[in-house]
C-alpha positions as CSV (number, residue, x, y, z in Angstrom):
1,X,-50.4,13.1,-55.2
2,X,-51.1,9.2,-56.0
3,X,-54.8,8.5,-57.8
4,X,-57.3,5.5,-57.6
5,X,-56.2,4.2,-60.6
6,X,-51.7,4.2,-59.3
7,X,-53.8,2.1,-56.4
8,X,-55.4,-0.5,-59.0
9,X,-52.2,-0.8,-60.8
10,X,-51.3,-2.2,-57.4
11,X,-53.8,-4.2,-56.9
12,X,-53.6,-8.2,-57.9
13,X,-56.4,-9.5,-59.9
14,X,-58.4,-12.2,-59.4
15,X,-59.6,-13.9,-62.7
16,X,-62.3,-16.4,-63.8
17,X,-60.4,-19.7,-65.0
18,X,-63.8,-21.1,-66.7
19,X,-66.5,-20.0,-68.3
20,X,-69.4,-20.9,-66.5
21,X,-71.9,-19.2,-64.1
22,X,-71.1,-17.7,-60.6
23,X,-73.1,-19.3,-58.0
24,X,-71.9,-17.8,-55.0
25,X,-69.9,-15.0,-53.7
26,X,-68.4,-15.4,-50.2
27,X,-66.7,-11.7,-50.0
28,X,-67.8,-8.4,-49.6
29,X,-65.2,-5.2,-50.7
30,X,-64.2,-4.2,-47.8
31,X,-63.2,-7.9,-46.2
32,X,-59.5,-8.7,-45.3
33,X,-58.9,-12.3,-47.1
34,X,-56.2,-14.7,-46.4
35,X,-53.8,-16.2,-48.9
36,X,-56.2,-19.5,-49.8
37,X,-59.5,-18.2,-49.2
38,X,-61.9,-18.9,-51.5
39,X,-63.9,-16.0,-52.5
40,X,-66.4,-17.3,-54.8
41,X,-67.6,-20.5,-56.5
42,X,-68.6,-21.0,-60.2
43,X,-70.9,-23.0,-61.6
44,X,-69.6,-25.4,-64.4
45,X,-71.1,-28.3,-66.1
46,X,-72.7,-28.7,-63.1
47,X,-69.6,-28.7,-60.8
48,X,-68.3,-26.2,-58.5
49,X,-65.2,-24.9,-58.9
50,X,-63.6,-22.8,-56.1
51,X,-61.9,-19.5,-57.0
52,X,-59.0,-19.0,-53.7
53,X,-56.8,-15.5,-52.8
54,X,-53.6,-15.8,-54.9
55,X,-52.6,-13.4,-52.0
56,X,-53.6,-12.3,-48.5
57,X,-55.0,-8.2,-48.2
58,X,-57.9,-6.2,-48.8
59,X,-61.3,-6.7,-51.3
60,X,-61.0,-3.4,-53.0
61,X,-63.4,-4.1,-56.1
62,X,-65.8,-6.7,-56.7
63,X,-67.1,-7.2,-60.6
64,X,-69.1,-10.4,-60.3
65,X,-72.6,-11.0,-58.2
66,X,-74.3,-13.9,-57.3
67,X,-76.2,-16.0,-59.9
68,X,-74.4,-14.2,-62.8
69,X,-74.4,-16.0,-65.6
70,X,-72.7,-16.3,-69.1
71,X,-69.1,-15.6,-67.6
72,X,-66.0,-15.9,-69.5
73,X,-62.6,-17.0,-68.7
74,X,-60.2,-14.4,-67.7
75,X,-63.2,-12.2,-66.5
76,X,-61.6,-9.3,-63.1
77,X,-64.0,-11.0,-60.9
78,X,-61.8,-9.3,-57.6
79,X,-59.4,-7.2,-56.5
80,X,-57.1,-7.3,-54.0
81,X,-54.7,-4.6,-52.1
């Protein structure tokens, strides 16, 4: 019998690449994403930065919320399966 965490092993990760403040997020667990999506948008220095789907699938976990602030690089923001 497999387990939740053989699933996440699975799962690709989708990391903060700044520190900074997320502004917005565009997904909810649950969604089916395409390669290229972008699934939220940080604030930084007062510039958006765009965080895309390294791969197409399934939002399985999401560790970020809107207006979160104080984030640091290489944060699990998403998963996806």
């Amino acid at each position: 019998m497999l387990t939740w965490k053989y699933y996440l092993k699975m799962a690709t990760e989708v990391l903060t690449s700044v520190p900074g403040n997320i502004w917005k997020v565009l997904v909810n667990v649950g969604d089916t994403v395409n390669e290229g999506d972008v699934l939220f948008i940080m604030e930084v220095m007062k510039s958006e930065v765009n965080h895309n789907a390294p791969i197409g699938g399934t939002i399985i976990e999401i560790n970020i919320h809107n207006d979160q602030e104080g984030v640091d690089p290489g944060t699990v923001a998403i998963l996806i399966e």
